[in-house]
Each structure stands twice: as C-alpha cells, then as structure tokens.
C-alpha positions in Angstrom: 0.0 0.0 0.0 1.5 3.4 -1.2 2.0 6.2 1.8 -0.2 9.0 1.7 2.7 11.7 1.7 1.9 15.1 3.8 1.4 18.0 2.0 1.0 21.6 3.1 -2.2 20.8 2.1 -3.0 17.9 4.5 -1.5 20.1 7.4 -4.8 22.8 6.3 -7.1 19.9 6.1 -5.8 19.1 9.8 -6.6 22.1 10.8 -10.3 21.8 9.9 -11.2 19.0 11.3 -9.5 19.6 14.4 -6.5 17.1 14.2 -3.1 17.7 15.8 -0.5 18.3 14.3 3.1 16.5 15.2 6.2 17.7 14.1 9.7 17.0 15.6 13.3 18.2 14.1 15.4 15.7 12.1 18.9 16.2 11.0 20.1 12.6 9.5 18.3 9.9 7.6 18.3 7.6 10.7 16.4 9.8 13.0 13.7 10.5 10.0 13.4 7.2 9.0 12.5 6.5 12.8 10.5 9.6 13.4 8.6 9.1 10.1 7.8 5.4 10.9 6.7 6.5 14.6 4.0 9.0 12.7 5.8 12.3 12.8 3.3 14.4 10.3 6.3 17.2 10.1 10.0 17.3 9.7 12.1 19.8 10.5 15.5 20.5 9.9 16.2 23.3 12.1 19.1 25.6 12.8 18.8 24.1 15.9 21.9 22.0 14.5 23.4 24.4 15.5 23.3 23.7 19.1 22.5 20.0 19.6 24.2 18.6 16.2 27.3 21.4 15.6 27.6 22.2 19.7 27.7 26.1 19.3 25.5 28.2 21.9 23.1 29.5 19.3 21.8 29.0 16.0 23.4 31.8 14.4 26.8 30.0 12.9 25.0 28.1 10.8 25.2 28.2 7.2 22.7 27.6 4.0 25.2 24.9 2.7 25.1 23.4 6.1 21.4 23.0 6.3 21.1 21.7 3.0 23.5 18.8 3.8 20.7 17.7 6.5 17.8 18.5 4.4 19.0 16.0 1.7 20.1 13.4 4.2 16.5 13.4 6.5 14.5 13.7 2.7 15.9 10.5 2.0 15.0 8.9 5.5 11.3 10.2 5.4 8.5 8.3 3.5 5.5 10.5 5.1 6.9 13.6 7.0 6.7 16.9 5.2 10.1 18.0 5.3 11.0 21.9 6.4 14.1 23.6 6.0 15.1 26.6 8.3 16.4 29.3 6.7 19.6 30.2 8.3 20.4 33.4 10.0 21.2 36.4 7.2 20.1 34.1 4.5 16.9 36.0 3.6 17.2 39.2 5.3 19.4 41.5 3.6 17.1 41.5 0.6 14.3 40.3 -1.3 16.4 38.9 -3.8 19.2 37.5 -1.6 16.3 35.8 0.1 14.6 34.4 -3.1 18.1 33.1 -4.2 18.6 31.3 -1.2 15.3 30.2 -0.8 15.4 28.5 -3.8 18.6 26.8 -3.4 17.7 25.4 -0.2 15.1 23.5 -2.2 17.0 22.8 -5.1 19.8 21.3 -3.5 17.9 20.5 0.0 15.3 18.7 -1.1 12.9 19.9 1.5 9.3 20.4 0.7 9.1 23.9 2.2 11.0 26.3 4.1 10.8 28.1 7.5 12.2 31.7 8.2 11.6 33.9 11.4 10.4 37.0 11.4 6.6 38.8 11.4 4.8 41.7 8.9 8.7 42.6 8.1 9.2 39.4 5.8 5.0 39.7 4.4 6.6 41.0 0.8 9.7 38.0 1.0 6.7 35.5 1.6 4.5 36.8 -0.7 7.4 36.0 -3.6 8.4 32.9 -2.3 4.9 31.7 -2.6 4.5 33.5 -5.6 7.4 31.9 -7.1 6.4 28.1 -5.7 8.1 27.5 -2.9 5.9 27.0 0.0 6.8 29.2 3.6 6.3 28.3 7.2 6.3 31.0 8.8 7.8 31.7 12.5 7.2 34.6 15.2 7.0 35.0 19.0 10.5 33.9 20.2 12.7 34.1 17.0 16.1 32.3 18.2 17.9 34.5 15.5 17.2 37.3 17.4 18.9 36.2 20.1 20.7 38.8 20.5 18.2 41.8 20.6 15.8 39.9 22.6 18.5 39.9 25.3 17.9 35.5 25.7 16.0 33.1 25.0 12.9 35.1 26.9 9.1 34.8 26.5 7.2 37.1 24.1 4.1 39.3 24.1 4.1 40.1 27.8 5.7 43.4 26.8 2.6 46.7 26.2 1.2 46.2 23.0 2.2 42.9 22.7 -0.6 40.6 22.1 -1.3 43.1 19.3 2.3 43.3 17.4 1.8 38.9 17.4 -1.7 39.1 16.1 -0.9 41.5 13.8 2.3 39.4 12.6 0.3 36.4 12.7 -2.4 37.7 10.3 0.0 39.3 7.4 1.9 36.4 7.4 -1.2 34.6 6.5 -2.0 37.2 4.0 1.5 36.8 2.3 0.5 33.1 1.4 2.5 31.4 4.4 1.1 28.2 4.9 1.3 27.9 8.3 3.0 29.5 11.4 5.4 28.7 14.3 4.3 30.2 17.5 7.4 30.0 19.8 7.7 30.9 23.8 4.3 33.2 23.9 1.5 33.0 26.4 -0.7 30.2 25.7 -3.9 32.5 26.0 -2.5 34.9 23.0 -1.4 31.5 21.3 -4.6 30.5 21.3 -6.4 33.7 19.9 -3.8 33.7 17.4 -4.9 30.1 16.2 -8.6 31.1 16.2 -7.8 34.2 14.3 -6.5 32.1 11.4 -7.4 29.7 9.3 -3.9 28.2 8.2 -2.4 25.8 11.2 -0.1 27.3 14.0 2.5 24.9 15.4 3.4 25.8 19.0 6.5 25.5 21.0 6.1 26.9 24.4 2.4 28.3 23.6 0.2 26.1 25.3 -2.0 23.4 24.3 -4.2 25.8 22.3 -2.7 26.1 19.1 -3.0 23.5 15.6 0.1 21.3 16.7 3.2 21.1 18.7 7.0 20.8 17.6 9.8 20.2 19.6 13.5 19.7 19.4 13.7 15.6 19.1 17.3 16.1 21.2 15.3 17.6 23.7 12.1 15.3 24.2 14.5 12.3 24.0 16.4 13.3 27.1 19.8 13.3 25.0 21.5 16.2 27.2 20.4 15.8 31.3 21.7 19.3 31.5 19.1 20.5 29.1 15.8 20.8 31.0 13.3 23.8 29.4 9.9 24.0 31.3 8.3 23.7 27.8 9.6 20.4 27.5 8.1 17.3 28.5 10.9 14.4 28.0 9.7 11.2 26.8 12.5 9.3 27.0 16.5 9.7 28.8 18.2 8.0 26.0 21.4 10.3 26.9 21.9 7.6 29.9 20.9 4.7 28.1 22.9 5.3 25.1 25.5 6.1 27.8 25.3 2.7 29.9 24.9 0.8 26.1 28.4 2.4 25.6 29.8 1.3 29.1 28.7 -1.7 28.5 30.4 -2.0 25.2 33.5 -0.9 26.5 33.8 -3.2 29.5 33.4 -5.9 26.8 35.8 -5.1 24.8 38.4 -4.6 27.0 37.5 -8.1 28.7 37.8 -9.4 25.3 34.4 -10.5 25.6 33.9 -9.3 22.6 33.0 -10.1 19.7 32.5 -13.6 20.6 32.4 -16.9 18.1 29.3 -15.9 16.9 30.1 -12.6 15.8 33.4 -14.0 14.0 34.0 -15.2 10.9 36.3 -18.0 10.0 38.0 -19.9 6.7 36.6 -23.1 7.9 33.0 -22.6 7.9 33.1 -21.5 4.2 34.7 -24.4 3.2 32.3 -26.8 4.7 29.4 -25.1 2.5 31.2 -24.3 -0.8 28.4 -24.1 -3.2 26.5 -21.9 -0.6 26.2 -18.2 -1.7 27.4 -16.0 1.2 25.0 -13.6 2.8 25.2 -10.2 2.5 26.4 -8.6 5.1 24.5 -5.6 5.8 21.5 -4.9 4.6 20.1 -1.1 3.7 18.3 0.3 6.5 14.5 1.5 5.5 14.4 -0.8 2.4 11.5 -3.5 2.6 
C-alpha cells in the first residue's frame, strides 16, 4: 500500500477537522526514518543543529550549505513527514532577492518540501514572492532564536505593552503573504490561542500552550539526549542520553575483557569451506528498504 505523503495541504485539512499536528526536528536519515515510521506528520530540519548537532550556543553559525546537507540526508529517511528547512540566520534578510536566491537553493539542492524563516509583517513582501514563485513558507514569530541577540535571551514574548497586538498582527500578514502555516514560539498560551482562532492556516506551538493546531519540539530535547538541558516547555519522553550512555559502558567493559566479539560474531576460513556451493550472505543490509 502506497503512503499517503503530507502536504501543506494535508496540514490545512488538519486544521479543519481539528487534528493535531506533530512535528519533531530531524537532522540525519536515521532519526527520520525512525520519526517518520513512529507517525511524525512534520519534519524539521532546524538551525537548531546548531546547538544540539554542531555544539555552538546559538543557531546563528549556521550556514545555508550546512542546512542543505541535513535536508538532503533526513528527505531520503522520510516516507511521510513533510520535510521543512530553516532558513539560516542572514540568509533572507538583507534583501528580497538575496532571500529568493537562497530560498530557492535550499530547495534545489535541499530537497525539502518547504522552508521556514523567522520574522513577522517585516518578511510579508519576502513570503508573498516565495509563494508566488512556488516555494511553500512556514512561517515563525514569537520567540525568534535568531534574534537572540536583541531579545536579550532566550525570553518569552508578548508580555511586553502592545504585545498581544504586534503577534496578532504578525500572525495575520503572514497569512495574507501566502505562508502556509506559522510557528508560535515561547508566547503565552492565551494569546497563542487567539492567534490560532484568528487564522485559518495551522499554527504549530513551542512553548504556547495546548491551544494552538500542533506542537514541535526539538527531538534532542524530548529524547532526554543532554540531562543538562531541562526547558519548562519540554516534556521528555525518554532519557536515551543515559541509556545510550550505559549501552556504551557496557560495550567498553566488553571489549576490554575481550568478551567481545564472541564466536558468533566471528567469521572463519573453515565454515566457508564446509558449504562451498552456498552463496554468502550479505552482510549488511540497507536500513528502511523492505
């Protein structure tokens, strides 16, 4: 049976019937292929590799070139997902044109289905082209990691006078512009969820509350892969950072006891010879492919 892939489409048609949507970050072709699988409905590659892939202390070293690389890698481990690629920071807002350029590389050579960039009513005419020019735009307001820098932190938005209005108001031209749907990040969930009834494209929350169309989060993060890591906005299904770190213990202890590999996971002239007109297996097989 053929998978039904997700489209920007399916993400609106979510929205109308009142269906969550799930999306988690991927960087690699293994984590995809698992988040796919699990039922993931998004994909996105985030500058976020910044921090949890590249181990810098924000997302603004990353480059277009770099984000590609991922893109290409997690569009080959997704059957499903709708993949998204984050524009990088100073990819898009110089100019219209610098951002159209790199917009459309980022698809070219990405292989994403869609891109992401940050930014409210100051990117409307940037969306409007991209859309204009067939390339679909998530878009991504609220806490805007990019900004980093002139927020002052990582800090919650909209508390500020006049805030509630300045998100709406984003929210709204952004929808205008074309952009298919829109990240609300680190805002209070009562303005995330008049935001969300105010439009009629999906908003995908991170820190907003349970009221908006869906929920992302940064797989690193809900996986438990760094203890030191703890955000109040996320909920950690698993602590795979200790378990991957006891598997690896465990590995070492055996290999410096020489208990492994053992006979079984040995090879030897002898056993060929006993079956010479056998055809030897393959060895290892391609992950993904049934």
């Amino acid at each position: 049976m053929k998978t039904q892939k997700v489209t920007i489409h399916t993400l609106r048609q979510m929205k109308e019937r009142g269906d969550k949507i799930a999306m988690l970050t991927a960087y690699d072709a293994t984590f995809a292929r698992l988040l796919d699988e699990a039922g993931a409905d998004v994909l996105l590659v985030g500058d976020s590799l910044g921090m949890v892939v590249q181990g810098h202390d924000t997302t603004l070293p990353v480059t277009l070139e770099e984000v590609a690389y991922h893109c290409r890698a997690v569009a080959r481990g997704a059957r499903r997902a709708h993949v998204v690629g984050d524009m990088p920071f100073m990819t898009y807002q110089s100019s219209i044109e610098t951002g159209m350029t790199n917009a459309g590389m980022l698809m070219k050579q990405g292989a994403c289905h869609s891109v992401k960039l940050e930014g409210g009513a100051v990117h409307a005419e940037l969306v409007h082209r991209l859309v204009g020019a067939g390339i679909p735009v998530m878009g991504h307001i609220g806490l805007t990691p990019q900004s980093f820098h002139q927020f002052g932190g990582f800090k919650v938005q909209g508390r500020e006078a006049g805030g509630r209005e300045r998100l709406l108001a984003d929210a709204r031209t952004l929808e205008e512009a074309g952009a298919y749907a829109i990240v609300l990040e680190a805002i209070p969930a009562d303005i995330a969820r008049e935001i969300t009834a105010a439009l009629s494209v999906p908003t995908i929350g991170i820190g907003a509350g349970t009221g908006c169309d869906g929920q992302v989060l940064v797989s690193y993060d809900m996986l438990g892969m760094d203890e030191s890591f703890k955000p109040r906005f996320v909920r950690r299904y698993e602590t795979l950072g200790a378990r991957i770190q006891d598997a690896v213990k465990h590995y070492v202890a055996d290999v410096r006891a020489g208990a492994f590999p053992s006979d079984a996971e040995s090879f030897s002239v002898a056993e060929n010879k006993a079956t010479p007109s056998k055809i030897e297996p393959a060895l290892y097989s391609t992950p993904g492919k049934k």
